[in-house]
C-alpha positions in Angstrom: -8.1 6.0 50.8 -5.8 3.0 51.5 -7.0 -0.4 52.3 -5.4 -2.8 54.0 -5.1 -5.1 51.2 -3.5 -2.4 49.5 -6.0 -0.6 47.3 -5.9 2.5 46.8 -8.8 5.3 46.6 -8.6 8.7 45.0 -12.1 10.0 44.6 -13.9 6.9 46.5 -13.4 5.0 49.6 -13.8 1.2 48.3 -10.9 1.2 45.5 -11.7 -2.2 43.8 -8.3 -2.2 42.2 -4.0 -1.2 43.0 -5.4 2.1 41.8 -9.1 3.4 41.6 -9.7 7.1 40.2 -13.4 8.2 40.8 -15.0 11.4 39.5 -18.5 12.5 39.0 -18.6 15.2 36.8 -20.2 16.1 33.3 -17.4 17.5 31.9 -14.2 16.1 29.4 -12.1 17.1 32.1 -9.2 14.0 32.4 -9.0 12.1 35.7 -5.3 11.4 35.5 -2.8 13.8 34.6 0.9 12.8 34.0 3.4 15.2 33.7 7.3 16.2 33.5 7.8 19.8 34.1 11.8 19.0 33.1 13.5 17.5 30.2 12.8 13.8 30.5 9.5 12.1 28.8 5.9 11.8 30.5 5.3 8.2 30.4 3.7 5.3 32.1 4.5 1.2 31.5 2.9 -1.6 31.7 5.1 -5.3 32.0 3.5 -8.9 32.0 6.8 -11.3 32.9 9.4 -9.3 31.2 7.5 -7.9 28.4 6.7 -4.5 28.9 5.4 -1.9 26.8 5.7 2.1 27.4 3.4 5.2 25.8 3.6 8.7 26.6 5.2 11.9 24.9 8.6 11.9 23.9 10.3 15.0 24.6 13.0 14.6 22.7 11.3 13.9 19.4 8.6 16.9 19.1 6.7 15.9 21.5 5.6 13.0 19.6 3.1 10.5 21.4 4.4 7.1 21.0 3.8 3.8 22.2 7.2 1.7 22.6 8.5 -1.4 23.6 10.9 -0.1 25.7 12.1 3.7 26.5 10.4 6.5 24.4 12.2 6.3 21.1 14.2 3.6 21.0 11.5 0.8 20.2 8.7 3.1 18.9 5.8 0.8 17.3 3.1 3.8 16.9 3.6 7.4 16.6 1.7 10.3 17.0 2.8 14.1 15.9 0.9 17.3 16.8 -0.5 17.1 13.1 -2.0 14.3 13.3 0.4 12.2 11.3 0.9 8.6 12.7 4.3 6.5 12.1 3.7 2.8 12.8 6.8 0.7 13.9 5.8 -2.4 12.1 3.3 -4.2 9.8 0.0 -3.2 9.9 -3.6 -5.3 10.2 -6.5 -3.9 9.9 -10.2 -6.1 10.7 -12.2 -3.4 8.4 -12.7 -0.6 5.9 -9.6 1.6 5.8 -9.9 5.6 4.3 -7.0 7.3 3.5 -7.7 11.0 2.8 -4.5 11.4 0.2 -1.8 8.9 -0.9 0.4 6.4 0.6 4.5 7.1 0.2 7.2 5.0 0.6 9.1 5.3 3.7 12.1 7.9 2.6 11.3 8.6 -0.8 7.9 11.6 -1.1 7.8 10.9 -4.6 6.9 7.2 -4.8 2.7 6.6 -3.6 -0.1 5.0 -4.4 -3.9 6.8 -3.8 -7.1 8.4 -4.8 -7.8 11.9 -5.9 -11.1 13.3 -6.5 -11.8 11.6 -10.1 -12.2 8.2 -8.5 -8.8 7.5 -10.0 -6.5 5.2 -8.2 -2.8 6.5 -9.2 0.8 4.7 -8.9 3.2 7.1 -8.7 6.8 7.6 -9.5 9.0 10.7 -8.6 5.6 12.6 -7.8 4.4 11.9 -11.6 1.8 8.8 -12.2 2.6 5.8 -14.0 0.0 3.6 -13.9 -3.7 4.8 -13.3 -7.1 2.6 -12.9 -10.7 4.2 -13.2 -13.9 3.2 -11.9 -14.8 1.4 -15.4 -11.5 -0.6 -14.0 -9.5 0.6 -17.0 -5.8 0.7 -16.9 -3.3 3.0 -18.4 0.6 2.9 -18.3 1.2 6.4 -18.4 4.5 6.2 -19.2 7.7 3.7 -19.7 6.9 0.0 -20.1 4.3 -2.5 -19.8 6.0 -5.7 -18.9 4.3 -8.7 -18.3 5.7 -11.9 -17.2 4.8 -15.8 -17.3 5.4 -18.6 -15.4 7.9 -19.9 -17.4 10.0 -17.0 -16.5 9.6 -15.2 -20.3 8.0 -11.8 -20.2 6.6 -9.4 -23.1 7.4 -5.6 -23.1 4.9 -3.3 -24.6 6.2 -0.3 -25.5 5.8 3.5 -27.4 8.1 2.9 -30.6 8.1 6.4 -32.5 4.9 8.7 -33.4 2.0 6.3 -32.1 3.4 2.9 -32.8 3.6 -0.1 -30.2 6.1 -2.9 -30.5 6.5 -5.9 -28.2 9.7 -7.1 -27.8 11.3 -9.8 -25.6 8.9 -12.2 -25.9 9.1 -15.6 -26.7 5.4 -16.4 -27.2 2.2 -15.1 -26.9 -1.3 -16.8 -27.8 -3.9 -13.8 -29.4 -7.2 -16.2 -29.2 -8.1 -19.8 -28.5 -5.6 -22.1 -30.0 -3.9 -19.5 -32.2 -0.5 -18.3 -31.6 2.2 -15.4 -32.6 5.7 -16.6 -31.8 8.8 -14.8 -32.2 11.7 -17.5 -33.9 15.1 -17.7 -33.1 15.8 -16.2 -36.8 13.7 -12.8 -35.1 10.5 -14.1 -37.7 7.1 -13.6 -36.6 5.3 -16.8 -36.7 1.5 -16.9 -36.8 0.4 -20.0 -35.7 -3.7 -21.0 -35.8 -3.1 -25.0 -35.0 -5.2 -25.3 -37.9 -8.5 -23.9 -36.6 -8.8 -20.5 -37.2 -8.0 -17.9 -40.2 -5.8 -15.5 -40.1 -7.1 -12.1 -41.0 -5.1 -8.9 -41.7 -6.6 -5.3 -41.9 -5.5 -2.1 -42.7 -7.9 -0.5 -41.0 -10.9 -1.4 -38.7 -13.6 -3.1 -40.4 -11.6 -3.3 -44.0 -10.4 -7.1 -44.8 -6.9 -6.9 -46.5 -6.4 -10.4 -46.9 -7.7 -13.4 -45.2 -5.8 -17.0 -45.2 -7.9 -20.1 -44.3 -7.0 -22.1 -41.2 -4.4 -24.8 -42.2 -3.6 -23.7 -45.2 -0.5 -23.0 -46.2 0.5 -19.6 -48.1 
């Protein structure tokens, strides 16, 4: 059906719009089909003053459907393969909860990713072996290489595996191990320990076991 004020009707005889498809069925059966029995892609666009946007299936990329800013693959902002894996174009925002079945890779590189497996443990990893690991008692662990943390002030401490078991922080300028009291690291490479006077400074040689104890501002 065509109206004179140039609606058209497929399926009913009062099209309320350019375009009105009209079934009555109980079915999944689609109500539009658009096809391309050749080469080219099966697409349809949509423009609003010179911005137009265009989704279909790209026949020249696997049959990917995409949705594109202009032609099928040349301004692709979502993609679509048979497999179900989807390529977005862009940054992503999401208003709500987001589950991701697997890890997250870095575009180009399969062996950088960040995800869950089924211990609840959230992994960082690093040519396909994990680096950093949190668990649901939100403890962390450097798997391997180098914790680094940095400061405001642009200095940074480097914990790190010396030999057989034993940590040593290097690069660090200063670091402060309770309220008030300090351990600095002197031009001269000395390690300072610094308690401002208000606490003791207690060394053990194993835990629980006093070795020798010095009194807050006294010097020894």
């Amino acid at each position: 059906t065509i109206l004179g004020d140039g609606n058209v009707g497929i399926g009913t005889i009062t099209p309320e719009k350019k375009l009105h498809v009209l079934t009555s069925t109980t079915d999944s059966t689609p109500q539009v089909l658009v096809q391309n029995s050749n080469s080219g892609d099966a697409s349809l666009q949509f423009n609003i003053s010179g911005t137009s946007y265009t989704l279909g299936i790209d026949n020249s990329d696997s049959d990917k459907f995409k949705i594109s800013t202009s032609a099928l693959g040349t301004n692709d902002r979502l993609s679509i393969d048979s497999s179900g894996a989807v390529t977005i174009g862009g940054n992503a925002t999401f208003g709500g909860d987001v589950t991701i079945p697997g890890y997250i890779y870095h575009a180009g590189n399969t062996g950088t990713s960040m995800g869950f497996d089924a211990d609840d443990v959230i992994r960082f990893k690093t040519g396909s072996s994990t680096a950093v690991q949190i668990d649901s008692s939100q403890n962390v662990k450097v798997v391997a290489g180098k914790l680094q943390i940095s400061g405001d002030n642009g200095n940074f401490a480097t914990l790190e595996e010396h030999h057989d078991g034993v940590f040593q922080i290097t690069t660090v300028d200063e670091f402060e191990v309770t309220s008030g009291a300090e351990i600095t690291l002197d031009a001269t490479e000395n390690i300072v320990l610094d308690t401002q006077g208000a606490y003791d400074i207690i060394f053990k040689y194993k835990s629980g076991d006093t070795a020798m104890t010095i009194d807050g501002g006294a010097s020894k």
